[in-house]
C-alpha positions as CSV (number, residue, x, y, z in Angstrom):
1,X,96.6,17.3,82.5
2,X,99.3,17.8,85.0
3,X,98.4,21.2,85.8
4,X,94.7,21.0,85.9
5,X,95.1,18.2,88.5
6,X,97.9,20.4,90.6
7,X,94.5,23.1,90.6
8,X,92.1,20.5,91.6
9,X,94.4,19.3,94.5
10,X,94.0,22.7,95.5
11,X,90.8,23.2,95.0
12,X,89.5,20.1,97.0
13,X,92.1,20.3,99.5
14,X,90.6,23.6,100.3
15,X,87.0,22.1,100.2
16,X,88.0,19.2,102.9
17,X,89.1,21.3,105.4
18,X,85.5,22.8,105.5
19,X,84.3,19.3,106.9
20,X,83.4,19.6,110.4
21,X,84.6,17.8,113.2
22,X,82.6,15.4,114.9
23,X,82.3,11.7,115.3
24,X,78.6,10.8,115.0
25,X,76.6,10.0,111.8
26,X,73.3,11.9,111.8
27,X,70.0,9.9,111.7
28,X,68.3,9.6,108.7
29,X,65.3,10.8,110.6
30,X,67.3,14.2,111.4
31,X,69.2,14.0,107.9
32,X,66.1,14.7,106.3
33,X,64.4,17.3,108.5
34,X,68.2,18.8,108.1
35,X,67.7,18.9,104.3
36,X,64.4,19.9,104.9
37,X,65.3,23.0,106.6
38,X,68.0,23.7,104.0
39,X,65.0,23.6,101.1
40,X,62.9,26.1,103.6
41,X,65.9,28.4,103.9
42,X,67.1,28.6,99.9
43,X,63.5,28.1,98.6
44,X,64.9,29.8,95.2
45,X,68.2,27.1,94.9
46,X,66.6,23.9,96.8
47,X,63.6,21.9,96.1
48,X,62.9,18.8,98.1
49,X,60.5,16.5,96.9
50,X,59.2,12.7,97.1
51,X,59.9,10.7,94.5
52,X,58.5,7.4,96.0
53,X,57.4,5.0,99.2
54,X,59.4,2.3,101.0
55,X,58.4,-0.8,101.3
56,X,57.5,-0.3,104.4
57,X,56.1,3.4,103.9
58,X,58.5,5.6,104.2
59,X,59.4,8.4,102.2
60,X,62.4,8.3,99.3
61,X,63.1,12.3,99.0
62,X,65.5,13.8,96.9
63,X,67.0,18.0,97.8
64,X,67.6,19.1,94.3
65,X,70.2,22.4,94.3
66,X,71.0,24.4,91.6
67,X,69.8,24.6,87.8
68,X,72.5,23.9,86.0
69,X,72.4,21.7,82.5
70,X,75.0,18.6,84.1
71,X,72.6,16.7,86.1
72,X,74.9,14.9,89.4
73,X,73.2,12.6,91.6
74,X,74.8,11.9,94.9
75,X,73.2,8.2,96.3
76,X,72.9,7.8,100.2
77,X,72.5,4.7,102.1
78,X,73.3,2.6,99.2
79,X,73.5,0.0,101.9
80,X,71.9,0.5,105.4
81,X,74.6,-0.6,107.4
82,X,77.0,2.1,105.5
83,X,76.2,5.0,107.2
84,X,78.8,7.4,106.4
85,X,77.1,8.5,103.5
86,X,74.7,10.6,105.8
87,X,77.4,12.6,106.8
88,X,78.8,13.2,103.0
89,X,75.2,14.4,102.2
90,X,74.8,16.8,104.5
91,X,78.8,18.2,104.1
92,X,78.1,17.9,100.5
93,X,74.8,19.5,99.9
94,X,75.6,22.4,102.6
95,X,78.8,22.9,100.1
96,X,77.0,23.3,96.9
97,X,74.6,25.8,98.5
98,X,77.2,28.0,100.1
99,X,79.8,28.0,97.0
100,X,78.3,29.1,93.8
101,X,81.1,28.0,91.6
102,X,80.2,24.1,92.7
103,X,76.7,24.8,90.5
104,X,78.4,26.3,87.5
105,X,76.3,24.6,84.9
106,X,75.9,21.5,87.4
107,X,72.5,20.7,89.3
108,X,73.3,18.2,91.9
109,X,70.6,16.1,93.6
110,X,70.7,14.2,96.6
111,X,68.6,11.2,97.7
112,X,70.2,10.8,101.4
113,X,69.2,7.3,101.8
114,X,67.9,4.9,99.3
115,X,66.9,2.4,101.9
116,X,65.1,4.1,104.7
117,X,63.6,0.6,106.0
118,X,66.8,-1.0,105.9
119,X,68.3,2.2,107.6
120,X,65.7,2.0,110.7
121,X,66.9,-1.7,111.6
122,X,70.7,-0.1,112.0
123,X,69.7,2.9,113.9
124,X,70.2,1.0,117.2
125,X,74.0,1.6,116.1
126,X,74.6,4.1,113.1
127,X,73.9,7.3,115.0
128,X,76.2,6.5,118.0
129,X,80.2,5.8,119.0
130,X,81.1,3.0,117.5
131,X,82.0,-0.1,119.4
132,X,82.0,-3.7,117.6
133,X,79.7,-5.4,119.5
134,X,76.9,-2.9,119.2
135,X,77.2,-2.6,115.7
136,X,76.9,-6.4,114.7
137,X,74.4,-7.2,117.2
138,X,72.0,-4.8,115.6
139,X,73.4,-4.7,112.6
140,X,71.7,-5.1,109.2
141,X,72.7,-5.6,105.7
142,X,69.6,-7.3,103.0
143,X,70.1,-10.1,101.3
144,X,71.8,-9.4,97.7
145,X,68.3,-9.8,95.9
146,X,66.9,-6.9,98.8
147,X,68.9,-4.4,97.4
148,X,68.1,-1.5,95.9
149,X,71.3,-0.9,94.6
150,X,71.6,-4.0,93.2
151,X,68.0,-5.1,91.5
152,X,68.1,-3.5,88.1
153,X,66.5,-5.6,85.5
154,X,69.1,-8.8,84.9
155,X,68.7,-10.9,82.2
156,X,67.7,-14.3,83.5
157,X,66.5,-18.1,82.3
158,X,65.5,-16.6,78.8
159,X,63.7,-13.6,79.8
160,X,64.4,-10.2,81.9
161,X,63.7,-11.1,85.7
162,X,62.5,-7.8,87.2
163,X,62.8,-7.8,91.2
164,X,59.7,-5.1,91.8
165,X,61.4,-3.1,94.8
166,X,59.6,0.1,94.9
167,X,63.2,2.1,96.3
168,X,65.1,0.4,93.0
169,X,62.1,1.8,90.8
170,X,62.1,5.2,91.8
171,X,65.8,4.9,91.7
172,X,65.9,4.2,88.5
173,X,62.6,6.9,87.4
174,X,65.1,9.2,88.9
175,X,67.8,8.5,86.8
176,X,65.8,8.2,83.6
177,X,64.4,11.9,84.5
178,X,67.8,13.7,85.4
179,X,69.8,11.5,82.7
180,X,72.8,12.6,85.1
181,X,76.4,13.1,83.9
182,X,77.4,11.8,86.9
183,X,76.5,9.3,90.1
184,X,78.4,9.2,93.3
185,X,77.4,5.9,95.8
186,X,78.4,6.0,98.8
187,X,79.6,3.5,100.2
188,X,81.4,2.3,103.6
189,X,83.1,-0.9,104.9
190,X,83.9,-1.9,108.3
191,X,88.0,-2.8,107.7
192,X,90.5,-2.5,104.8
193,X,91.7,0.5,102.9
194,X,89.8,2.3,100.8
195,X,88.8,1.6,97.7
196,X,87.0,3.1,94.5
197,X,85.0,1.5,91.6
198,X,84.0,3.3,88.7
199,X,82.3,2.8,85.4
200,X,84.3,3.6,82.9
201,X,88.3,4.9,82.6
202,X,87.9,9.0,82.6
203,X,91.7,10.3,82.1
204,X,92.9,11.7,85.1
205,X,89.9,10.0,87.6
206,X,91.9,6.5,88.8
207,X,95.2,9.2,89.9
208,X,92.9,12.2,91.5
209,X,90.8,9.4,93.4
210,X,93.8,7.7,95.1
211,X,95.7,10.8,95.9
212,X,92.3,12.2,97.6
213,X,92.4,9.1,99.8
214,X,96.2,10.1,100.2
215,X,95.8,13.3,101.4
216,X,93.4,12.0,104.3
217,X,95.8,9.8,105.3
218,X,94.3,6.9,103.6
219,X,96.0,5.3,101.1
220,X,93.9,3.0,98.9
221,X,94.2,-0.8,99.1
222,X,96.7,-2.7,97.2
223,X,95.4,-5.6,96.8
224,X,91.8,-6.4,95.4
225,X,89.5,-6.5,98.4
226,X,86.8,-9.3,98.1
227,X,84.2,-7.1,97.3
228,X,86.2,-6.6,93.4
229,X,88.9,-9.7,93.2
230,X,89.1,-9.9,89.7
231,X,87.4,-6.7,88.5
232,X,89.4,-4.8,85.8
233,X,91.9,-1.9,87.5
234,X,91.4,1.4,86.4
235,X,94.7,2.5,88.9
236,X,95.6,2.1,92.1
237,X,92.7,1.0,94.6
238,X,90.3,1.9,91.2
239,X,88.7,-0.5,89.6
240,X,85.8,-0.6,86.9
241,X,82.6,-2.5,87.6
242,X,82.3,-5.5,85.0
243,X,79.4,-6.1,82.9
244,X,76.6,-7.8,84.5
245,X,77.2,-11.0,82.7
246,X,80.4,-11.3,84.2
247,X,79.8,-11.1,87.7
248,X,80.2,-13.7,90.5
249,X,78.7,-12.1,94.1
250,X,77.7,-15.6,95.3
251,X,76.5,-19.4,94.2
252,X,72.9,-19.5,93.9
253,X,70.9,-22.4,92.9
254,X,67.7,-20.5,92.8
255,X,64.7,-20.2,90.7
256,X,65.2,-17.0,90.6
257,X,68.4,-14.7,90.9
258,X,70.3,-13.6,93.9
259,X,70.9,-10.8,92.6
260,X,70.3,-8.1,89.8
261,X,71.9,-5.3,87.6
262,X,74.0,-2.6,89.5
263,X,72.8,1.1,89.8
264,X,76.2,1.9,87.5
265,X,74.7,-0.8,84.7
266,X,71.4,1.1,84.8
267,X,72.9,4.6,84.1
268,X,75.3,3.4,81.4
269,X,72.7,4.0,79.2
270,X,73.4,7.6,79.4
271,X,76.8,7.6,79.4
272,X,77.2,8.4,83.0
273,X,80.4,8.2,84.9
274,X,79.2,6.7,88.3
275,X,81.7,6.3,91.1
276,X,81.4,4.2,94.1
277,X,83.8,5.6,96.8
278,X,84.4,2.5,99.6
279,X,86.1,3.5,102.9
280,X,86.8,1.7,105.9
281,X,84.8,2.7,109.3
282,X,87.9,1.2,111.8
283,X,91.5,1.2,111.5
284,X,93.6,-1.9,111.5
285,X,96.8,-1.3,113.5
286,X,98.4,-5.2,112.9
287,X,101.1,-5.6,110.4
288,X,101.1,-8.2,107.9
289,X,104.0,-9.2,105.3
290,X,104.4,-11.5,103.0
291,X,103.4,-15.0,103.5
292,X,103.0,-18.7,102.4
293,X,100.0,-19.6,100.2
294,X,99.4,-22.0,103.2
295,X,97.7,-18.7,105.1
296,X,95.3,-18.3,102.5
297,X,94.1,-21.5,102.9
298,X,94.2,-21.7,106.6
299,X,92.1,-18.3,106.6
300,X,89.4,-20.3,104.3
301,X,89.1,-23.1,106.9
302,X,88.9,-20.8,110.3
303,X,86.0,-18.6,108.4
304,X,84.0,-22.0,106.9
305,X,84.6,-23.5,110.2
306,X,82.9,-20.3,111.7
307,X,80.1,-19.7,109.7
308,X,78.7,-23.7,109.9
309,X,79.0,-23.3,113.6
310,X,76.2,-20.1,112.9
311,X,74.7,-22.2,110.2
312,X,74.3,-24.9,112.8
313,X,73.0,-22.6,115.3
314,X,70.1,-21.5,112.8
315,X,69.3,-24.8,112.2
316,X,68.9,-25.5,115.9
317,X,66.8,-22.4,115.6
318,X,64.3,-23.7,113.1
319,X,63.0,-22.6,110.5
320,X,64.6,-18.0,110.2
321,X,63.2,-16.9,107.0
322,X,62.5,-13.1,108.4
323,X,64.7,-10.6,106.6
324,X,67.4,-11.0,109.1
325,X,67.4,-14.7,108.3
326,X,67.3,-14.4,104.9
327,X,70.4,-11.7,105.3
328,X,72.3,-13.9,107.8
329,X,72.2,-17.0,105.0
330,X,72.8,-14.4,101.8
331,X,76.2,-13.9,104.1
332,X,77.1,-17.2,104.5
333,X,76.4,-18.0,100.8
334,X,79.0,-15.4,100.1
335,X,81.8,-16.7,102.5
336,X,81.5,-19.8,101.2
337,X,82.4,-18.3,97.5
338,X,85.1,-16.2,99.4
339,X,86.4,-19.2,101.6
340,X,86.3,-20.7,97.8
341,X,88.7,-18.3,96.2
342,X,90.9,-18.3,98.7
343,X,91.8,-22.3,98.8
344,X,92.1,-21.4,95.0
345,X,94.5,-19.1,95.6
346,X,96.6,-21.2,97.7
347,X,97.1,-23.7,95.1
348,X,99.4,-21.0,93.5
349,X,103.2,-21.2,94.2
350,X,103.7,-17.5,94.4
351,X,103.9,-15.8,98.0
352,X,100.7,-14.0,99.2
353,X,101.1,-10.4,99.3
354,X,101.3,-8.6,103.0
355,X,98.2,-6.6,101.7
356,X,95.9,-9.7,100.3
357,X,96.4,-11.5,103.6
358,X,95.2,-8.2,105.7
359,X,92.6,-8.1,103.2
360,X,91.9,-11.8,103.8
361,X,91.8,-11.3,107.5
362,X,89.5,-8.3,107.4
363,X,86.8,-10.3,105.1
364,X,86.8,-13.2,107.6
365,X,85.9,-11.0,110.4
366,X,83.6,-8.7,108.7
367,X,81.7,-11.6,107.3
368,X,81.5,-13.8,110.4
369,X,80.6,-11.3,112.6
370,X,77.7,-9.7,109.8
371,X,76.3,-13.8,110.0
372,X,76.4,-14.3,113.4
373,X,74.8,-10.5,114.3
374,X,71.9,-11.4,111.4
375,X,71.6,-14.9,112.9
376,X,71.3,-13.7,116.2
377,X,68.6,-11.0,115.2
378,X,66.4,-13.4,113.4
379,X,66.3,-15.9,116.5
380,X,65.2,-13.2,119.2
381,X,62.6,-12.4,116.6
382,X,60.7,-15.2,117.7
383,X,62.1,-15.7,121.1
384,X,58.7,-17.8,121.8
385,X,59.5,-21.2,119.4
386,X,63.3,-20.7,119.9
387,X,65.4,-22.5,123.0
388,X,66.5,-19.4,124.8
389,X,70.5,-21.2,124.8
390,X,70.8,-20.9,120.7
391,X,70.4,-17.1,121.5
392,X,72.8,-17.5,124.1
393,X,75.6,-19.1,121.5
394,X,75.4,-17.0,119.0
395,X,75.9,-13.5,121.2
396,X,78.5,-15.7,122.9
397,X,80.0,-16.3,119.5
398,X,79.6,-12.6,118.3
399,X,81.3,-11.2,121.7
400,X,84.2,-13.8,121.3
401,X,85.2,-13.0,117.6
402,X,85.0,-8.7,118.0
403,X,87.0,-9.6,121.1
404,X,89.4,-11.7,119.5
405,X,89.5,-9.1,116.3
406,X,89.9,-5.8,118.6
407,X,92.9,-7.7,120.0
408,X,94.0,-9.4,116.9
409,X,93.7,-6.7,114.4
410,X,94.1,-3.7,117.0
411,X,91.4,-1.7,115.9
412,X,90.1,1.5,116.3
413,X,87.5,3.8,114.7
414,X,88.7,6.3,112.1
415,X,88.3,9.9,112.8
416,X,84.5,10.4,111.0
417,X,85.9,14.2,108.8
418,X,88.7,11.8,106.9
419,X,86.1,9.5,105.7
420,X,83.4,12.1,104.9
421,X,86.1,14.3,103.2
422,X,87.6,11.3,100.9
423,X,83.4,10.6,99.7
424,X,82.6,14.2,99.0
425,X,86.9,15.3,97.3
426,X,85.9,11.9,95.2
427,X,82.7,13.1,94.2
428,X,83.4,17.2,93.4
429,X,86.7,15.3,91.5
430,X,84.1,12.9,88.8
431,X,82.1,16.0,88.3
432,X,84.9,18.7,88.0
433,X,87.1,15.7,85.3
434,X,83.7,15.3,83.6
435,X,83.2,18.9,82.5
């Protein structure tokens, strides 16, 4: 195994330096007529077609490349706010055309964004430079049970609870009809290292998929970001997406759930190795070490101190039940399960990790500035029945916590290629270990 991964290095190493330069994301508007004009120019190796509608009308297309027997389905957009997947598509898809030895026996398929509505209430921010602010106060992320990625089927009170999003049902018609060897998802964060989850253990995968990272100057995380605390580790900054029955995203006391079956549940059916490749959008410069259990828990009182003060503000609001308010109080629900498992974790005696504090401090941010942008959104929706000042606090609370993260944290954005390199490397890596 050692010397087919020393070939692979070499092979994808060659492959990433292809990526162009660069620093914006395309639209999806201009992703698609881009993919478009790629189908016109290779009618014989492309086929674009529509394999469903939006909820609010738009099209769900998927460029299909190649004949091969191996199906691999590459999945855009997972979430609208993680844009960087555009970019991979494009990279990815212009790479399988140009280099024949990519569709030896493989047919890849690429739906560039599974969540075109979702995508068109980030575009005030996706397609430009990045800059904190900006990208929470237009920023965009559905409420768990909104997702397509995440409203397969679940069992549920006795029965099967289906959620009925037309994007999650051609998703899943299109994964029924290719019956793909493998799916890539991919996915984007705003802070941390980066990260993979995967379905299953392939031998070789969890190694090739940090040392891509690596290579980019990206080392994956050592320490469990919330997204996976607890999840079973494949390898370094790997781990394996549980069973449905054993996850915990959030507390709900609903009547119905906050949340379905994951895309990777869906195609385990077939036997299909899917990987979710997670990297960050900005760098953190701050160094953390160890520390005191204490931190963990004074991290869990700053973040549920923030997010009553936007609970509060919604409430002075009225009555926010558009999708941005729903989104906003999906988020909160969340930090409070987060704030949660950290007090737990500060009941331990052991010291806290350097990196599961800087993971601790990028969750807090990231999640109070996602509420207060959502919150914010939903009240200049209806600017009319809303006192003008509860708009004012919340951008005043928005501003004040990027300012005090930019200066905290010392960000800055990473350089676009490295992230678009790590996605696609991760991806031609699953299908080339797979063969």
């Amino acid at each position: 195994m050692a010397g087919v991964l020393s070939d692979l290095d070499e092979r994808l190493s060659g492959y990433a330096e292809l990526v162009p330069g660069g620093e914006l994301v395309p639209s999806v508007e201009d992703l698609a007529e881009w993919l478009g004009g790629l189908a016109r120019r290779e009618p014989g190796l492309c086929r674009l077609r529509r394999i469903g509608t939006s909820r609010g009308g738009r099209a769900l297309q998927v460029l299909s490349v190649g004949v091969g027997g191996r199906s691999v389905l590459v999945v855009g957009g997972p979430h609208p706010n993680e844009p960087v997947g555009y970019a991979t598509v494009r990279f990815l898809a212009e790479l399988v055309v140009e280099r024949p030895e990519l569709r030896d026996g493989v047919s890849w398929h690429f739906l560039p964004c599974v969540d075109p509505d979702g995508a068109a209430l980030n575009a005030d921010w996706t397609s430009g430079p990045l800059d904190l602010v900006n990208q929470h106060r237009y920023f965009y992320r559905p409420a768990l049970a909104e997702q397509p990625e995440w409203t397969f089927p679940i069992p549920f009170g006795g029965g099967v609870h289906r959620f009925g999003l037309p994007e999650n049902e051609a998703l899943a018609d299109l994964v029924d009809e290719l019956v793909p060897a493998v799916v890539v998802s991919l996915h984007n964060a705003e802070f941390g290292a980066p990260f993979f989850v995967a379905s299953h253990a392939v031998p070789g995968l969890a190694g090739q998929l940090a040392a891509v990272a690596a290579r980019h100057g990206l080392p994956v995380a050592e320490a469990a970001p919330s997204d996976v605390v607890g999840w079973p580790v494949l390898g370094p900054g790997v781990f394996q997406m549980p069973p449905v029955e054993d996850l915990v995203i959030r507390d709900h006391e609903q009547e119905t759930p906050a949340y379905g079956a994951h895309l990777t549940h869906h195609a385990a059916k077939y036997g299909t190795l899917t990987v979710l490749p997670e990297v960050p959008r900005w760098r953190a410069g701050r160094v953390f070490g160890d520390s005191a259990p204490v931190a963990l828990a004074t991290l869990a009182e700053a973040l549920t101190g923030e997010i009553a003060e936007v609970r509060r503000l919604m409430g002075d609001a009225g009555p926010l039940d558009d999708v941005f308010g729903r989104a906003a109080a999906d988020t909160a629900a969340i930090a409070d399960t987060v704030a949660r498992s950290w007090h737990q974790r500060a009941g331990d005696f052991g010291a806290v990790p350097a990196a599961e504090l800087a993971e601790a401090h990028y969750s807090r941010v990231m999640l109070t500035l996602r509420c207060a942008g959502m919150a914010l959104r939903s009240a200049l929706e209806a600017p009319s029945r809303i006192d003008a000042s509860v708009c004012t606090r919340l951008h005043r609370l928005l501003a004040e916590r990027a300012r005090r993260c930019g200066q905290g944290l010392n960000i800055a954005p990473l350089e676009l290629r490295r992230l678009v390199a790590v996605q696609a490397c991760a991806a031609l890596a699953a299908v080339d270990l797979t063969r």
